[in-house]
N, C-alpha and C positions, 0 to 999 in steps of 0.2 A: 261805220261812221267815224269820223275824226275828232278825236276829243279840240274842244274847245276851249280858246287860253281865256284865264281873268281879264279884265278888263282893267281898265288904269286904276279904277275906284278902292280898290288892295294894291299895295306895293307890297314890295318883297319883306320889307321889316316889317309889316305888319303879318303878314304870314308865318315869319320866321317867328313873332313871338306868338302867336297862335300853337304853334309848334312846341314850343320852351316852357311857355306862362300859362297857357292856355284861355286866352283872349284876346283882344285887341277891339277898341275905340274907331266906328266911323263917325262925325261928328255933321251932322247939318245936310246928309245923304239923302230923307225921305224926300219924293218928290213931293209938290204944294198939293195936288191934286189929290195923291194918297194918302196925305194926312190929313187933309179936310175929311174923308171917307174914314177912317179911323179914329177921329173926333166925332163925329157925325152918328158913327154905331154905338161908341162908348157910351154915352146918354141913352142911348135906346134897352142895352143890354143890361145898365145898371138897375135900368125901371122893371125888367124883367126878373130879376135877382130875388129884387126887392117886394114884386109882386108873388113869387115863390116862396120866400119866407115867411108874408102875410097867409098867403095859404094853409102854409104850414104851423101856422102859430108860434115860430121862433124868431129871435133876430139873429140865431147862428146855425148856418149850414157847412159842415167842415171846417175848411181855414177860411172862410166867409164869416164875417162879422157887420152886421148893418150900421151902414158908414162911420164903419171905421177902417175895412178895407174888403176891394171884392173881388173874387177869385171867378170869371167867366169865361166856357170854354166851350170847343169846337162850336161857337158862331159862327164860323163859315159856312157850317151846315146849314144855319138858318138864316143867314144873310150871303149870297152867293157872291155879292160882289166884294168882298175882302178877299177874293180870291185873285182878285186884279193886280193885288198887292201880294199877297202870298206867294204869287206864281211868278214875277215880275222879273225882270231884267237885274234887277239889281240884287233880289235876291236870290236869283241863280249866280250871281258872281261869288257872291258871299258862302255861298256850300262849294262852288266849283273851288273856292280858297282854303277851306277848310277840311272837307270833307272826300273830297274830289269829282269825279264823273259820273256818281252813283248819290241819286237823292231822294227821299222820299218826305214829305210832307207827314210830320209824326204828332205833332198837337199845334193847337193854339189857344189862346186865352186873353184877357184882360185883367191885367191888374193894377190896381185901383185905391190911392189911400184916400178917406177922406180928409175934408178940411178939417183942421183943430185936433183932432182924436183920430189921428191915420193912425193906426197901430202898426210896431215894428214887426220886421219880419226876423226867423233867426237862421241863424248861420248852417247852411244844408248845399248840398247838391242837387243836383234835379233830380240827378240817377234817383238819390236816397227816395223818390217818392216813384219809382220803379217797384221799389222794395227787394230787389236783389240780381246776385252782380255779374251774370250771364246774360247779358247785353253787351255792346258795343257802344262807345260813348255816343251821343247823339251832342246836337247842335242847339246851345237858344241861341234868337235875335231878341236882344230887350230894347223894344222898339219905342224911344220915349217921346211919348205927346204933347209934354208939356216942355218949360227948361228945368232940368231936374239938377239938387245943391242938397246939400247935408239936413237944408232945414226943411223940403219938404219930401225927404224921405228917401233921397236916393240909392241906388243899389251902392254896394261894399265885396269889389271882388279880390281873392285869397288867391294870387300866382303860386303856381305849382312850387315854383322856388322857396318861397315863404310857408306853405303848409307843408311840406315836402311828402305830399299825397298826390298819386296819381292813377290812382283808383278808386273803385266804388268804396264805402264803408256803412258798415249798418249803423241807421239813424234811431234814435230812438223821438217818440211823442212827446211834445210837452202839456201836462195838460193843463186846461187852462185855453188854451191857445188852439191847441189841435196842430200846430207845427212837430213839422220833423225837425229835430236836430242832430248834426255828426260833427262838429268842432263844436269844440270846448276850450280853446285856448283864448288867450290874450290878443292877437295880433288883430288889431284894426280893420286891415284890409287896405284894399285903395279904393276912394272914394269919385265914384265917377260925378264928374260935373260938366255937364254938357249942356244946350241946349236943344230947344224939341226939335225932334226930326233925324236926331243924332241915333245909334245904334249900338248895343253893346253887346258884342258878340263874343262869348265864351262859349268851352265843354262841359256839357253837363258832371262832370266829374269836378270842376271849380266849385272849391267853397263861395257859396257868396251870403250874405246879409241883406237886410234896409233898418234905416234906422222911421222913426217915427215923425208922419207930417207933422208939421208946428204951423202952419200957414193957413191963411183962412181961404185957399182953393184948393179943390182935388188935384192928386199927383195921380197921372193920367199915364201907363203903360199897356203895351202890346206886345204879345209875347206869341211870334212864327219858329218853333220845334220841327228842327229835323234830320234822321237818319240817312246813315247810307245803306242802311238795308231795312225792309220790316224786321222790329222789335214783337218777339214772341213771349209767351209766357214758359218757365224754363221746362214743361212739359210739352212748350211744342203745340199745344191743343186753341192756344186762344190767340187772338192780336190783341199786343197791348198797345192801346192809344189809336191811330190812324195809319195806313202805310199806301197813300194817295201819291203816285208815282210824278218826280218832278224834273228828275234831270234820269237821263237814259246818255250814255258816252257824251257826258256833259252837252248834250241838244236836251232844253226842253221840250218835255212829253206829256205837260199838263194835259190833263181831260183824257188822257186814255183810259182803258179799263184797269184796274190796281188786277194786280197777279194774285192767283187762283193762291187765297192764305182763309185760316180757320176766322170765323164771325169773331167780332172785337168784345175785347170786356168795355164794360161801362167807363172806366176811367184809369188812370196811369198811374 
């Protein structure tokens, strides 16, 4: 098969600092119809969350804290039509720009401050929560559902240039929080201010942050993960995360059967 060009929705400077920075801004991209579907789960997954932690008898699950912020993942498992959007046209663009003609669907989640007491998030990599550095970098889309601004929490991403890191590093826990952290410096970051529908695509190797909602509505994100090859564990023996086949010589290949790899651990 013949690999398949980007589409106009990436230009070349946007790839090139993809390349250099390790990110780049699509701004106003989701389509209406996948956001509505994306809004529409959010509420549903949150009530789930929250009905798990009742169960449980706690208001903290991991880096889950009841509403204050919510960490919900692989929903496409149990909502099949996010996959409309996962698997999409546009987000085949977006791996074909970064990643290239090799893709694989490696997590997703929702992430979620609440109103008033959204708690911060701190300053890590995605890798860091791999837990270690024989991987390959993978891909987020931080797919924002609301308009997201400094005051209700938006992400803070660290260019390669300014961390002058471009690889994994060990994160240690905060406790307290239950976050990982691996910077430790001063530098800000750049702060994305987009409105919803907008995309922020970095390598998981980008330090990034969120600071804390102040606003009295939820700040509403979606987060589609993905490799260009399955991600193992460094013996080989487990998958970490999902490796649901999505671009094969840049054609997508959703819905095929994922290639004969060892049963998945529970989480990444």
């Amino acid at each position: 098969m013949q690999s398949v060009e980007p589409s106009g929705v990436i230009n070349e400077r946007q790839r090139e600092q993809f390349r250099e920075e390790g990110y780049f801004i699509l701004e106003g991209v989701i389509p209406d119809d996948h956001l509505a579907l994306l809004r529409r789960e959010c509420e549903r997954f949150i009530d789930k969350m929250n009905a798990r932690m009742d169960a449980q008898g706690t208001d903290v699950l991991g880096i889950t804290h009841r509403n204050k912020r919510y960490f919900v993942s692989n929903c496409f498992r149990d909502q099949p039509e996010l996959r409309t959007f996962l698997f999409s046209d546009l987000m085949a663009d977006i791996c074909r720009a970064t990643l290239g003609d090799s893709a694989f669907l490696f997590w997703e989640q929702y992430v979620v401050k609440g109103a008033d007491e959204g708690m911060a998030f701190s300053w890590h990599q995605d890798s860091g929560y791999v837990g270690y550095p024989d991987h390959r970098p993978y891909l987020t889309c931080w797919c924002a559902l609301d308009d997201v601004s400094e005051e209700n929490g938006t992400v803070h991403l660290l260019p390669f240039s300014r961390s002058g890191i471009r690889s994994w590093v060990q994160h240690v826990v905060q406790e307290g929080s239950n976050d990982k952290v691996g910077y430790f410096g001063n530098d800000p970051g750049i702060t994305v201010t987009a409105p919803a529908g907008s995309i922020a695509v970095f390598s998981s190797i980008v330090f990034h942050s969120s600071s804390g909602n102040l606003t009295d509505q939820l700040r509403r994100v979606y987060l589609g993960q993905y490799s260009a090859e399955p991600i193992l564990s460094p013996d080989g023996s487990k998958l970490w995360g999902n490796a649901e086949p999505f671009l094969r010589d840049g054609k997508i290949v959703a819905g095929e059967p994922p290639p004969d790899l060892p049963s998945r651990l529970d989480d990444p």
